[in-house]
C-alpha positions in Angstrom: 5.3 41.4 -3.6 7.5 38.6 -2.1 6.1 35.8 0.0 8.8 34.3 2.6 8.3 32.1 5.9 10.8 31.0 7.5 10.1 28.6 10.6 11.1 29.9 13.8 10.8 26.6 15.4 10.6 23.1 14.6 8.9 19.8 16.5 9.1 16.4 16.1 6.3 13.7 16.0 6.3 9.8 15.1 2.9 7.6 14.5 1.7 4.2 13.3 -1.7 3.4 11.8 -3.3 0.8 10.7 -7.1 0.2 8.6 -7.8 -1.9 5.4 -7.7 1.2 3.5 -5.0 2.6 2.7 -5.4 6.7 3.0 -7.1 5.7 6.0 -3.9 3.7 7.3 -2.3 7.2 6.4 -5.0 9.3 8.3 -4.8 6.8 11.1 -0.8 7.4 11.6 -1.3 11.2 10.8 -3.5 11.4 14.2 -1.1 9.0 16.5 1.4 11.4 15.2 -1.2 14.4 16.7 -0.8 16.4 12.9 -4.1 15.2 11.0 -5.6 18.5 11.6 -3.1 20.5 9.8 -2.9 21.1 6.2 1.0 19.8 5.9 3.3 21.0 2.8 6.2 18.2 2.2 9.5 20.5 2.2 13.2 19.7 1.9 16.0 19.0 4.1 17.1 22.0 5.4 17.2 23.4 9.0 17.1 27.1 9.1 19.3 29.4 10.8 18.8 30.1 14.2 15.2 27.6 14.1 14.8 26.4 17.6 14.0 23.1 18.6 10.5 22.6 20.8 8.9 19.7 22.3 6.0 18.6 20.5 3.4 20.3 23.3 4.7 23.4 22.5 4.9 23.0 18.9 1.2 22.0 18.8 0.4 24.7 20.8 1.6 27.3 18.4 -0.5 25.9 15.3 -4.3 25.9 14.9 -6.6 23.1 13.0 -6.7 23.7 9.3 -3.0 25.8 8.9 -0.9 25.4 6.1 2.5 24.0 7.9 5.7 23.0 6.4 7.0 19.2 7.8 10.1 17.3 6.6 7.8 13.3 6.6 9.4 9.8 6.5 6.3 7.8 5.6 6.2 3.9 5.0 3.6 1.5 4.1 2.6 -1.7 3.6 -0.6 -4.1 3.5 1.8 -7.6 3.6 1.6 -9.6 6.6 4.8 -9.5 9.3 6.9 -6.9 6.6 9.2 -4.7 8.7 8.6 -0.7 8.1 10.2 1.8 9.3 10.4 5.5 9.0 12.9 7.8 10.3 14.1 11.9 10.5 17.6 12.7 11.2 18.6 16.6 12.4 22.0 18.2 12.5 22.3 21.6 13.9 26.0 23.6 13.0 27.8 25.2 15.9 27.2 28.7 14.0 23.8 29.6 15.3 23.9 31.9 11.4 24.3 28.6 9.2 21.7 26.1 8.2 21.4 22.4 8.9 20.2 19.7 8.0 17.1 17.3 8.3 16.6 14.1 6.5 14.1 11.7 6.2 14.5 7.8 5.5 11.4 5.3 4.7 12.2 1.5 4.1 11.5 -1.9 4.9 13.4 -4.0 7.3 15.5 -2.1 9.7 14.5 -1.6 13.5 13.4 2.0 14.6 17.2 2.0 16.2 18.7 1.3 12.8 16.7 3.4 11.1 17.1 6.6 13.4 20.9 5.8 13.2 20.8 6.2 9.3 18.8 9.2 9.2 20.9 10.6 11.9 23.6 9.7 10.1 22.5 11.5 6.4 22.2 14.6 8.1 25.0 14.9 9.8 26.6 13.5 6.5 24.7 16.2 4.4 25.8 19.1 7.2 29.6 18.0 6.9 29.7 18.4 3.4 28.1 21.9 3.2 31.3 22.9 6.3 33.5 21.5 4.7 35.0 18.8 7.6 37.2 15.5 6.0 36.1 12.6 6.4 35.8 9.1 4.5 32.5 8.5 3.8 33.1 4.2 4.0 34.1 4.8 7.5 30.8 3.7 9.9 28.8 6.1 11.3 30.3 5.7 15.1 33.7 6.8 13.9 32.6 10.0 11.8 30.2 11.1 14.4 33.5 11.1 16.5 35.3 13.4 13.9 31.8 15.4 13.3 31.8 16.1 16.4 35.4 16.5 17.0 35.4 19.7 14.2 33.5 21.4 16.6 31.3 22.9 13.3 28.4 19.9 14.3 26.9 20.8 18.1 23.9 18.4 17.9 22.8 15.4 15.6 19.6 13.6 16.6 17.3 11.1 14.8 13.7 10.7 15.7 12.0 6.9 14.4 9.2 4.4 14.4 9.2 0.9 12.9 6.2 -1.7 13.0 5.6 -5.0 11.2 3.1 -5.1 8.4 -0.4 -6.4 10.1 -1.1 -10.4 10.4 -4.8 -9.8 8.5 -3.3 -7.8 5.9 -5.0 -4.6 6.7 -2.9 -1.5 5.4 -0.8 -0.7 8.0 1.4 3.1 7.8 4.5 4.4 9.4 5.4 8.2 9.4 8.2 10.4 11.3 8.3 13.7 10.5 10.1 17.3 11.9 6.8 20.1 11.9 7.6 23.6 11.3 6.5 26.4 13.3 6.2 29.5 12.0 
């Protein structure tokens, strides 16, 4: 007997919490984020074939409280005062509607939401290239291979969704997550 799921659909969901314990800092982002009621499984980086992309009402709508679900989560933390965190999923969906692409997840500590997005964008699109095969030099910045990514006609779509907050003043535990949900 084999076991598979593969998502039909995937949402995407950003959150911040903050509380002077840490799990609860956690808990706190999961339910800005709207997941904390789902039992979430951390998966790997790839988009599957033909997996659409919904908003994040429809997405919800689809799952109940207490489902297992699959999620691809940035998550960064920290209790210092004024420390920048940031956490950040990048997408990139092929042209070929039969292929797989990619989503990748980036958790750090001083880069702006923007910054961080742009990375994250730019692994997964970086990650997708690869896999098709498209030349390019990987020292070139990411404005000038998104141009040739996009130019190959393979990439249709890169995206990056990402949140970044500094560490609380009173040193309370404070969380950032990003993360792509699967839908069944």
């Amino acid at each position: 007997m084999s076991f598979s799921v593969v998502p039909s659909k995937v949402f995407f969901v950003t959150g911040l919490g903050i509380h002077r314990h840490k799990l609860a800092s956690f808990e706190a982002s999961l339910r800005s984020a709207n997941i904390a009621q789902f039992n979430l499984v951390y998966v790997s980086s790839i988009l599957p074939p033909r997996c659409e992309v919904v908003s994040k009402e429809e997405g919800l709508q689809s799952l109940s409280p207490g489902q297992i679900v699959y999620c691809v989560m940035a998550r960064s933390e920290t209790n210092e005062p004024s420390r920048l965190i940031t956490a950040a999923i990048g997408m990139a969906v092929p042209n070929e509607s039969n292929r797989y692409g990619y989503i990748s997840e980036h958790h750090g500590y001083g880069l702006t939401a923007d910054e961080a997005g742009e990375l994250a964008e730019d692994l997964a699109a970086t990650m997708l290239a690869t896999t098709l095969g498209i030349e390019f030099d990987p020292d070139v910045a990411w404005d000038e291979r998104k141009q040739i990514y996009e130019a190959s006609g393979q990439i249709i779509k890169t995206t990056a969704h990402a949140v970044a907050a500094e560490g609380d003043p009173k040193g309370l535990w404070s969380t950032a997550i990003s993360a792509a949900v699967f839908v069944p």
